[in-house]
Structure formats: C-alpha cells, structure tokens
N, C-alpha and C positions, 0 to 999 in steps of 0.2 A: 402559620405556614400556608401558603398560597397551594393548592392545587397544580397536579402536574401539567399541566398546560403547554403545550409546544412553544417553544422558546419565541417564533416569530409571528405568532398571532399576537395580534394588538390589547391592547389590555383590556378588560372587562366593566361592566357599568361598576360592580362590586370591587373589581379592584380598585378601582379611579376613588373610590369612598375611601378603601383602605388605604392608598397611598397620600389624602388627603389628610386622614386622621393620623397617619404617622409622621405627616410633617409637625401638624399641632401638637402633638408630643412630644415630640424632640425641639421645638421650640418653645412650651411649654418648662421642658427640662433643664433647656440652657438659660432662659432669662425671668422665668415665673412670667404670673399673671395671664390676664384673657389674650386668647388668639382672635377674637370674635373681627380683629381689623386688619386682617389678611385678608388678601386679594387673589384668588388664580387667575390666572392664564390660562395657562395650559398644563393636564397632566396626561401624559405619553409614556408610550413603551421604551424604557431603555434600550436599547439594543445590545443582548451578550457581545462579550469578545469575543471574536476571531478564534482566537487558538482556544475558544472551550466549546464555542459555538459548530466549528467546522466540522470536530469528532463529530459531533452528536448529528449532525446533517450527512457524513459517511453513514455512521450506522443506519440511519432510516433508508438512505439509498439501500443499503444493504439485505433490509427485510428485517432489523433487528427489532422485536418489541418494543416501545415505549419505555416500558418498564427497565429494562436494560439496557438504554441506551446511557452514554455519557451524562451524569448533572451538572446543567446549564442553572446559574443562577436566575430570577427573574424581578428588575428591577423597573422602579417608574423615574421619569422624569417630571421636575413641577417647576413649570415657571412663577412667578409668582411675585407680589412688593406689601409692603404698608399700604393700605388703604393713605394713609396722611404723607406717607414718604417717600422723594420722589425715585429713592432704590433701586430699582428691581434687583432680585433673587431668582437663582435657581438652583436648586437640592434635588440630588438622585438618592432614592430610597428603597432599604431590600423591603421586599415583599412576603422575604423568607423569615428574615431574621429581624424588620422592623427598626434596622440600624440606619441612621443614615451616612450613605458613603461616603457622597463632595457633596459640598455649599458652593457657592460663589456667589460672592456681593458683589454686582456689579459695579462699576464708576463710568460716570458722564465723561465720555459722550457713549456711552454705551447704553441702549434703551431697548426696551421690549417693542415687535410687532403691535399693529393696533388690533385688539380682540374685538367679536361681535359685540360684545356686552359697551365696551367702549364706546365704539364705531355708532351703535343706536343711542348712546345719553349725549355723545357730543351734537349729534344733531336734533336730538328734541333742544340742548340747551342753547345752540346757535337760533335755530327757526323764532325760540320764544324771546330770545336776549331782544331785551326791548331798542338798544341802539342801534343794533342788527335791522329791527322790523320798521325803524324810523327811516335808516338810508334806505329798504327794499320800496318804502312809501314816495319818494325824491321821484322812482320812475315809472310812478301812475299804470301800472298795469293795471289789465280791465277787475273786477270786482271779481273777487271769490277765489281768484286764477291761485291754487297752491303753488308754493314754490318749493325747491325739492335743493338738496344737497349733497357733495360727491365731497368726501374726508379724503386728503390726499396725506401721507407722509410728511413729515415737515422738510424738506429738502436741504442739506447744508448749501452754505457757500461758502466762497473766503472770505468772508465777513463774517462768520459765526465764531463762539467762541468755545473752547475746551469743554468748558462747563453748562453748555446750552439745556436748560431742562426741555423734556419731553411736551414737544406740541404737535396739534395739528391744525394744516390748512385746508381752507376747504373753500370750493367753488361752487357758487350759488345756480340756480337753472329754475325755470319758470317753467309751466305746463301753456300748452294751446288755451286758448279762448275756451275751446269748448271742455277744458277739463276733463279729459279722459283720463280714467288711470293710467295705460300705458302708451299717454301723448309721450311723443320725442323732444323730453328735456332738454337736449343738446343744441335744439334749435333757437333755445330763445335762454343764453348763458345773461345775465343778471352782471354789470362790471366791479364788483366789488367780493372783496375774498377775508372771510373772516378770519382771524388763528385763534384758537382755541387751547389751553392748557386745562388735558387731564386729570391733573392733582388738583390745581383749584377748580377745576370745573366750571370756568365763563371764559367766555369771550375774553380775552387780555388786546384786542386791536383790532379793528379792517381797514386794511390793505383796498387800495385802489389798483383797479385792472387795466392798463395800458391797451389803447383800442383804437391807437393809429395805425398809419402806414406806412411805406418804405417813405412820402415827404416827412413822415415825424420824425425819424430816427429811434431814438430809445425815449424819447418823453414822452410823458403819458398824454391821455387825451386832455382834451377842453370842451367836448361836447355837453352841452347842460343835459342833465337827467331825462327830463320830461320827454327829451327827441330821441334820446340817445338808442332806445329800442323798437321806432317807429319801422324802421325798413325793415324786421325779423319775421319769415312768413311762415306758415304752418310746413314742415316737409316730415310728412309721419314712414316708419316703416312696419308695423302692425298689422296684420292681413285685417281686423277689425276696423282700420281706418282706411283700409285703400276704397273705399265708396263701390264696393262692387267692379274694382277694374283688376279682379283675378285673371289669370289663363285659364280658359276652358276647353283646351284641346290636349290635357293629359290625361289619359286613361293609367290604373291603376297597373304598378308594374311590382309582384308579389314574390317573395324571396320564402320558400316553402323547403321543409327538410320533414318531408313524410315520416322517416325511420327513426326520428330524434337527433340529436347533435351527434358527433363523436369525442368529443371530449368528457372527463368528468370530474368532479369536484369530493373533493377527500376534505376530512377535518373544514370544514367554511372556507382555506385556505390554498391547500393544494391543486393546483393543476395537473393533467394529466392530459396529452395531446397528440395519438399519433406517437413519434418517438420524444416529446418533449415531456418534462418532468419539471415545474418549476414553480415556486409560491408567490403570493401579491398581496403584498402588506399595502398598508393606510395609516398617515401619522399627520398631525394637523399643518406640519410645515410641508414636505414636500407633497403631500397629499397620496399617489398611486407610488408604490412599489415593486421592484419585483428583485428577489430573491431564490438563491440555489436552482441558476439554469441548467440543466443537465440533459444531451439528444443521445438517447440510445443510451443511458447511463454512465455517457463520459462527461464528467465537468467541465463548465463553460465559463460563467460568470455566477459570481459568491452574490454581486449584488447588483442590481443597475435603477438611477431614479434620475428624475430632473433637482439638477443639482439647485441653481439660482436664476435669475432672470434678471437682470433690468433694464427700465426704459427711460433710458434721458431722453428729455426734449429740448430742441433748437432754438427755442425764442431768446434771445437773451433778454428780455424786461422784463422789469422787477413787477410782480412775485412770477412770473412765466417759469421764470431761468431756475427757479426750485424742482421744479417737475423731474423728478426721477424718482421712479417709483424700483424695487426690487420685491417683486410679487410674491417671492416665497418670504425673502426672511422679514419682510413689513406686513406682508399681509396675511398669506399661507395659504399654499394649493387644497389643504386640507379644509381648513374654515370658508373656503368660497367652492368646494364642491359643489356643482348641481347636483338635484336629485334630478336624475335620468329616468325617460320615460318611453314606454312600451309605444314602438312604431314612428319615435321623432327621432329620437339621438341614438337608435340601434338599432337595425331591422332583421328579421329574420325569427330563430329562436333563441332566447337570451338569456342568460345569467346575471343576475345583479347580486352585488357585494355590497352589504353595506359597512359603515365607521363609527365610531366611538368619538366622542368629543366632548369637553366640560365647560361648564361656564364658570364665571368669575366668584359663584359660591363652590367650586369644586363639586357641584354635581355635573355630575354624566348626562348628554344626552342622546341622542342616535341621530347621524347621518345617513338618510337612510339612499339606497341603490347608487352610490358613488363611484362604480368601476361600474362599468359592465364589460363581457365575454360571450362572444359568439363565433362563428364561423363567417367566411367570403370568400365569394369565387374571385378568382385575380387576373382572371384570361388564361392563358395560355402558359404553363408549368414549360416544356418544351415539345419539340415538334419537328421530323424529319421525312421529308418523301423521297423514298429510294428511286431516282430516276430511272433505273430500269425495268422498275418492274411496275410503276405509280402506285405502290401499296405507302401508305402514309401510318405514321405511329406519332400518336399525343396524346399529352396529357392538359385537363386542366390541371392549374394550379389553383390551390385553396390555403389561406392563410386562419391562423387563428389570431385574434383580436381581444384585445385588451383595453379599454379607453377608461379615460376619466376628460370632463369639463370642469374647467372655473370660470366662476363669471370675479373679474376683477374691478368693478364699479364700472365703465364702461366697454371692458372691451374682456372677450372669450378667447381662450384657449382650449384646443381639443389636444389631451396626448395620448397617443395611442401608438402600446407597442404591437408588432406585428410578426408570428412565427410562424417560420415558412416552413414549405416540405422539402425544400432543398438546403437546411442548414441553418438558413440566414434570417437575423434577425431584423428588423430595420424599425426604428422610434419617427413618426409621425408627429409634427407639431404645425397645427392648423389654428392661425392667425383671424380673427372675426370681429365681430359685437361693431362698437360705434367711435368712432373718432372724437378724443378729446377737445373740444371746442372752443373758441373764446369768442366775444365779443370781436367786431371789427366795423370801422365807422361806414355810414353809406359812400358808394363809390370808391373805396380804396383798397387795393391790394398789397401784398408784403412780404417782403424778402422769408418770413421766419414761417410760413406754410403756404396754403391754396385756399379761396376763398370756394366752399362749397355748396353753398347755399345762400342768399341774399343776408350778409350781415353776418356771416357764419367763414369765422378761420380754424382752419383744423391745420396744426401745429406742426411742421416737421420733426420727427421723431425716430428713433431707431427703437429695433427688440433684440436684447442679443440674451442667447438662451447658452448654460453650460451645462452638458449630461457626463453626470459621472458615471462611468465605466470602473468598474472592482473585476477583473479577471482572474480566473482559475483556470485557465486551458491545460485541461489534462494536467492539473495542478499546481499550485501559487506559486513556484520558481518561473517567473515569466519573463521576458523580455520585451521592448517596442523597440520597432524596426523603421529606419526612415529606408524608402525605395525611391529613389528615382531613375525616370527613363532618361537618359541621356544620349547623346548620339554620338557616335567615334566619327571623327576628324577622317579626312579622305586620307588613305596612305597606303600604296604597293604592298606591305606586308598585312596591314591588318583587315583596310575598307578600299578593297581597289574598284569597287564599283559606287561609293561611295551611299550605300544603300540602308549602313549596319548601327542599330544602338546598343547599349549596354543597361542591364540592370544593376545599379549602385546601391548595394544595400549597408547602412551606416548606424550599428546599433546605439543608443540610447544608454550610456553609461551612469551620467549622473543626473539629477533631477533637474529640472528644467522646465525649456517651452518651446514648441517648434511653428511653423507657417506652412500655410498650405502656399503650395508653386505650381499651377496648370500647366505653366507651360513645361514642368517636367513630368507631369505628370507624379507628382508625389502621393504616395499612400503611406499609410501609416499600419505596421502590424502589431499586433500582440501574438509571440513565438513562445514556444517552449522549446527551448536549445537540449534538452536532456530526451526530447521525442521526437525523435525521425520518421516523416511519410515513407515507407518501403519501397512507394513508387517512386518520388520526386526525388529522395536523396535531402529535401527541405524540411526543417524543423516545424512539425505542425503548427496550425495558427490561425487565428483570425483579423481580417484589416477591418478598418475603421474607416466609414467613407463617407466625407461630409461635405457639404456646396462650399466653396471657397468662398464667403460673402464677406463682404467687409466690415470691419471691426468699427471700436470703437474711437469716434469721430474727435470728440470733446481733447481740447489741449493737454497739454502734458503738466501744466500748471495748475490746472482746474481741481475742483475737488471732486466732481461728475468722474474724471476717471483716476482720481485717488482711492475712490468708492468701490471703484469695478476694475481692478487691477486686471480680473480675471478673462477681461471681456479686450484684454490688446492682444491675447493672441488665438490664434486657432485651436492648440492641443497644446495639454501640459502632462506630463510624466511625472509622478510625485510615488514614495515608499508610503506602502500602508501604514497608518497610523489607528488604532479606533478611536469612534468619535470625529473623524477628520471627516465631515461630510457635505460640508456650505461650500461653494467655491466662491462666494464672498466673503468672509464671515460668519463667526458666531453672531454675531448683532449688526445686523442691518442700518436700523432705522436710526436714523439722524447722524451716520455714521462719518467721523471726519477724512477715516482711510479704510483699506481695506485691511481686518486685522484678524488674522489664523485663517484666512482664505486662502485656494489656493497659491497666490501670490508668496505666502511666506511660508506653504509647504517646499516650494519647490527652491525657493531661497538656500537649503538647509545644506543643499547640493549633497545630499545622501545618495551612495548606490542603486541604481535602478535596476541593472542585469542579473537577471539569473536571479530574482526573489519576487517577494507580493510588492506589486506595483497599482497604481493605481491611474489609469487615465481621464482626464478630463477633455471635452470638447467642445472648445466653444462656437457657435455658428448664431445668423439672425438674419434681420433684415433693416434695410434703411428705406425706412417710409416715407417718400413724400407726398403727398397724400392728392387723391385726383376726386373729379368730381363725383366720378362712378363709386368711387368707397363710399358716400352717401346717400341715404342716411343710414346705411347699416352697409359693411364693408363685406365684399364675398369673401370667400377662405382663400388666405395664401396659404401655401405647403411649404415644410421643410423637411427634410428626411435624413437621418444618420442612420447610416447602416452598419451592421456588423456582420459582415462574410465571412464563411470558413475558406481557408487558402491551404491548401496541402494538410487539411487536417481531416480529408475524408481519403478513401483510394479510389472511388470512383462517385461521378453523379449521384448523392444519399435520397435523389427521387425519382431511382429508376424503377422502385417497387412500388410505385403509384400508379393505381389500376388505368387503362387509357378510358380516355373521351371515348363514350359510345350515345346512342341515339335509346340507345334502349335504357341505360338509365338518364340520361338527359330531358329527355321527350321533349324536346323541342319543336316549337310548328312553323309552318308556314305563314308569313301575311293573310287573316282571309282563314284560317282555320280557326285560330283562336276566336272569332265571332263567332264561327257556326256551334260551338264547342258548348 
C-alpha cells in the first residue's frame, strides 16, 4: 500500500521504483522469464477520475481532514517497449493493490515520443556513424570545428506507409571557427540529414538537403561540397560573444517585496493567493499544470494545461516538407523543462517547484525549479477621478504568476498562467529561442522562408497551440455560449435612428467546433444555466478570449493537417471523458492521422448543455520569419483569457487597498542618486 498522499501530487522517486517493479511482475507473471529488456519511457502519475477525484477536492475545500476525506485510488502510468521490439506499451498500475488495470500494445503507426535517453545515443550514434563522418569530410570545414546535431520527429507524408517503423531525422550544424561552446549552430547548417532507426540503432540513410531557390524549383541543389558552405559567416547571439558591444546605459531596475510575498504554499503543491485557491501539477508530457481553481471558495476550473502544439513548416522539399514537430506529444513540455534561475527567468521573490521524471532504466530523477511562482505589478487595477471634486481613487493591479520554460531543440516557449485580483485568469504563451535554419546557395532567395543571415534560410512556419479548458463554474452542469454582436436593420418600429445592435446568444447543444468572427464580435461563454447573477438576471459564467489568428494553413489532403485536425478550428466543445487529454492524440509521433484527439471527441456529437463539458482552444501564429528574428528571435505574445461575466455582483477588486505613495515610495528623477 502506497501512503496517503494527496491524489494530485505527482508521483514519488519511491513510487516511480514501485510502479516499475510492479510492471516486471506482472509481466514476469503473464509470460515468465527475465524483464532485464524492457525499456521505460516514462512513468507518471495517473490521474483519479472525476467522479472519485472531485468528492475528495469538495472535502479539502471544506476543511475536512485528510484522513476523512473520500479514498481516491493512486495509480502510475509507464510508457514503455522491448528493448529488441519495435512495440511500444503502455500499463496503468495500482500502487495500492499492485494490480495492473489496462495494457495497451500499441500498433504502427502508432509510436512513443523521443525520450532523453534516446535523443542523446541517436546522436553519439549519427556523429560517430562513419558514412555520416565521410559526407560531413566532402565540405572541408576548418579543423577541429565540432559539429552538432538537432533529432527531429520523423515527419509522415503521403508516401509513408501504415506500418512505418519509428525513426528519426535529424539536421546536422557546425560550430564557428572559433569553437565556442555556445557558437550559433544555426548559422553554419551542414546540407545533409541523417535518419536514424532507434531499435537498430544506426544510421539506415542521409538524405540530401535541397539548397536552391525560387530559380530551382523543388530540385535539389548541384553545388559541389567543397564551395557549398564558403558564404556562411559567424552571426553569434551570446552576450560572451558579442566582443564587448553590450548597452551600457542600464542601470539596475529592482523588484523588492520587504514584507515577504503574500501568497503561500501548503503540501509542495497548494496554492493560496489572496482569494484564489488552486494546485500545480507537473507530468512529463504536458509539463505545468494547474488544477482545482477555486476565488473565494466558489469552483472555477477542475483542471486547465496546454493541451498540444504543432509546428508545420512551408518548404515543400524533400526532406523540408517532414518538419512538423507536435512539442508535447513528440517531445514533452515536461522533459524539456528548463531549470529556472534566481534573477533571469523570474524576478522578484520566488518560489520554485520542482518534477519527478525517470529514465529508460525506470529510475527516478529530479527536475529540479521547473514552475516558478511570484508576484507582479500590472499597472494600473482601475482608476476614477471624480470631476467635481478632483479627489482620484486607484488601485494598482497585481497579478499572481505561475511559469514554466521549454527549450525545444531550437526554439523556447514561456507559459505562464496569470491570477488576477479582479477574477480573471489569462494563460501567456511567449514565442522565443532561434529559427530553424537550412542551408541556402550564395545569392539566392525563396518562395519557402527569408534569407537571414548570408547563406542562412529560416523556413516559413506556423505555431498553433490548443489549451484545454475543464470547467466547474459553480459546478460541472455547464454550458458554452456562442454571443454575437449583431446589428438590427433600420426600421420605424424597432431601429428608427438606425443606431441599435443586439446581443445573439446561441447555446452549444451538441459537440462540436466553432470560429472566431471579429467582425461580430464573437465570444465564447462557459454558463451555469441552473445559477443566476441576482443583479443581471444572466446565468453566471466565464468567456473565453482568444486573438482570432489564423489556422492551419496546410491542404486538406495533406497529412500535416490529417495530424492536427485540431488546429482547423478556433474552439471545440467536447463531453468529459477521463483520460481525454491530448487535443491531437494519444500518439503523436509519426502519426498518419489524428486519432482520439479532439477531432474524434467532438465527432461523437454527444450532449454539451447543462453537464461536464470540456473546452478546447485553439490559437498561434504564422511566422514568416524577418531578419530581426536573428539570430535569436524576441518574444512574441499570445494570451487567452478567461473572465468572469455575471459571475461576480460587483467589481471582486474593489477591496484592493488604493495606490498610496506611502507604501509605494516612489521617487523622483535625481532622487534615487542622491539615495
């Protein structure tokens, strides 16, 4: 028996042992002989159901003991295959009872994420693959110069077949002349792309790297070796390599909270904020979680995380036209966590979380400071000056902050959710790191990116992100609300000054998928029809507010958006299921279609009104890429919001003390020197 342990704290280094030794006994029990050629993945916290899970999170709201609250089973998940077999497996196992629940044997094309353990033997095995080191010798780079390696997914196309075993490809990069460790790879891409097969462990091909221009078409080049990287010139972004040409007219600008934070941390995992009340899990695929949102002890959201991500790329040349990467369920926000550090990626005063994570011998290791949680001033909460009398009342506004980073081989994401003192939630997803790169001949430009740097094409590209949203507003009988603003038609009886619109509110009956419309003005709610605001006469609730960006690009024939069903529309409305948590997919990688993503939840066309529902939303960006994103791209923003709308009776941050000078102490220009 496992220890009482809060149902949504992630599993233990001790557990991860335990849950590893009761796989090899139960498969031990089913086919004899040694387990010694298993392989893990990943072993992760299962997540209880819903309906055993939810009791048990009322009671703790409640103040109930531990001891008394509802028993919540506590099981692990373990990905896993044969060492020799190209299978994978996944087994959920109790912790309690040492039973296991489900198996599932996978079948091709169905394959596991690439793990770290992976990700580091495919590139000792490419670097040293002697055919490998004979073509990187063809283009005489200078002596010594390391060259470096970026494992991509193996990308389908309509040329793949059902049964495609598990590979990866992978794009070669050369360091500067002067060898630095952190020279800009990206600058000097090598045209040749190894593929790699994991089960056998070599090299099985390289692929040549098309490195014409809009005169080539799609053929590849004819540049001989020797020339082919001669125009590629040093472009570092390392504050160690910019030769002393920093800004030196910033002075230090210090984020201080004398009295300590006011947040606090219960159990490693609890939050407590002001009027918020919510926990933040860590799992190796979608990395930061957050769970059991609750403002003032009314239920909000059961669960919210970044559901999946991917990012096709434009080039159509072969092997270009592979590039589609799906960051969580190929790679995993969890396994590319940064570890976060004091005064770079969080200022102030900070709390860091750290993660559990195993290796491919199912030992446990620690990820360590992976979330961090602080406090930020946000400007200005609100603010009125009574023209009669010029007395002025404000407040700032201060948010509570949640973040986690991935580095995803070249490029970062920051997500960060953000809880406000008036309600509102709003999820942060910040765009960075370095533009995927290739080869391009001297003098030529091309329809499929932007030439960035001399000899340097960075690839047109989209990112399109889906956040799943789990609602509980004032509990799981919910409903989504389409609104739009419409305008009424001039007419004597209804719009005789023709001045007037209407709000069109059209619920959400069966499962589905809807589009955001500016020009109507479309929102989207989440309603509890069984809770009436006393003031509005409106069924309390929160909308959902996302940039209307454009979707996914790629044809309707293509296998790019067979993959990411999820990513054609804006917002989907799907019935809770548990377990229903990918919006592409259980298995990502090498995948020929999108299969138990949301695409085929919402398929089911199950009732949506008036029960647990579940939203998803999709939003991103279309990159095409400028000079100024190199060599290291600034942050682009995206923000989904979740406001409350008739689910307060007045402003919930009018009891925020005002903006004074006396706790402020704010100075003057010219003071702060003399100071």
């Amino acid at each position: 028996m496992t220890d009482r342990r809060h149902p949504l704290r992630g599993l233990t280094p001790d557990e991860m042992k335990h849950a590893a030794a009761v796989l090899k006994k139960t498969l031990q029990q089913n086919a004899g002989g040694s387990t010694d050629n298993i392989r893990f993945q990943h072993i992760t916290l299962d997540e209880p159901p819903k309906a055993l899970l939810l009791p048990y999170l009322d009671a703790e709201s409640a103040g109930v003991e531990p001891l008394k609250r509802p028993w919540v089973p506590r099981c692990a998940r373990i990905t896993w295959s044969h060492v020799h077999e190209r299978q994978d497996c996944e087994t959920v196992v109790s912790l309690d009872t040492e039973a296991e629940v489900t198996h599932i044997d996978h079948q091709a094309p169905q394959h596991n994420g690439l793990d770290r353990d992976e990700v580091i033997a495919a590139t000792i095995a490419i670097l040293t693959d002697p055919a490998v080191v004979a073509e990187i010798k063809k283009f005489q780079l200078p002596e010594n110069v390391a060259v470096q390696c970026d494992t991509w997914p193996f990308g389908t196309d309509l040329s793949s077949k059902e049964d495609d075993p598990k590979l990866i490809q992978t794009i070669l990069y050369a360091r500067a002349p002067h060898n630095h460790l952190e020279s800009n790879q990206y600058s000097f891409p090598i045209p040749i792309s190894p593929v790699y097969d994991p089960f056998l462990k070599r090299v099985i091909r390289i692929d040549t790297v098309a490195t014409g221009g809009k005169e080539d078409g799609l053929k590849h080049n004819t540049v001989a070796p020797e020339v082919a990287l001669k125009h590629l010139v040093e472009n570092e972004y390392h504050s160690d390599l910019q030769k002393g040409n920093l800004r030196k007219d910033i002075k230090p600008l210090l984020i201080v909270q004398p009295e300590g934070v006011s947040f606090t941390v219960e159990d490693e995992t609890k939050i407590s904020w002001q009027k918020w009340t919510f926990r933040v899990g860590f799992n190796w695929r979608e990395g930061m979680t957050i769970h059991d949102v609750r403002y003032d002890g009314r239920k909000l959201f059961y669960r919210l995380s970044m559901s999946e991500m991917t990012v096709p790329y434009g080039d159509p040349r072969s092997p270009h036209h592979r590039r589609q990467a799906f960051d969580l369920g190929d790679a995993g926000a969890g396994i590319t966590a940064n570890n976060l550090s004091l005064g770079c990626d969080c200022l102030g005063t900070i709390q860091y979380f750290d993660g559990c994570l195993s290796d491919s011998a199912g030992e446990p290791y620690k990820a360590p400071n992976v979330i961090c949680l602080h406090e930020q001033d946000n400007g200005i909460g609100w603010k009125h000056t009574n023209p009669r009398t010029d007395v002025a009342a404000i407040t700032r506004a201060r948010i509570l902050v949640v973040q986690s980073i991935i580095t995803v081989g070249n490029y970062e994401y920051i997500f960060a959710w953000h809880f406000t003192q008036s309600g509102a939630i709003e999820f942060e997803t910040h765009a960075t790191g370095i533009l995927a790169t290739s080869l391009i001949d001297k003098g030529k430009t091309s329809f499929w990116g932007n030439v960035v740097s001399p000899g340097i094409l960075a690839a047109n590209h989209q990112h399109l992100f889906c956040l799943r949203i789990d609602p509980m507003i004032d509990g799981l009988e919910n409903t989504v609300i389409q609104e739009d603003t419409v305008a009424i038609p001039y007419s004597r009886q209804e719009n005789p000054n023709g001045n007037a619109w209407k709000v069109v509110k059209t619920p959400v009956e069966s499962s589905g998928f809807a589009d955001a419309a500016p020009e109507k003005n479309r929102v989207f709610k989440v309603v509890n029809e069984k809770k009436i605001n006393a003031i509005s006469g409106s069924p309390v609730g929160f909308k959902v507010v996302a940039q209307a960006t454009q979707l996914l690009i790629a044809d309707q024939c293509s296998t790019v958006r067979r993959r990411a069903r999820f990513a054609e529309h804006h917002l989907w409305v799907t019935k809770y299921r548990d377990g229903e948590l990918y919006a592409g997919g259980h298995k990502t990688n090498q995948s020929h279609d999108e299969t138990g993503g949301v695409f085929d939840a919402a398929s089911r066309s199950e009732n949506v009104r008036n029960t647990d529902v579940v939203v998803w939303q999709t939003y991103g960006m279309t990159h095409n890429p400028r000079v100024e994103d190199y060599p290291v791209m600034p942050v682009e923003i995206l923000t989904v919001a979740l406001k409350p709308v008739d689910f307060f009776e007045k402003n919930p941050a009018l009891d925020v003390p005002p903006s004074t000078q006396s706790i402020n102490k704010s100075v003057l220009v010219g003071q702060a020197d003399q100071s």
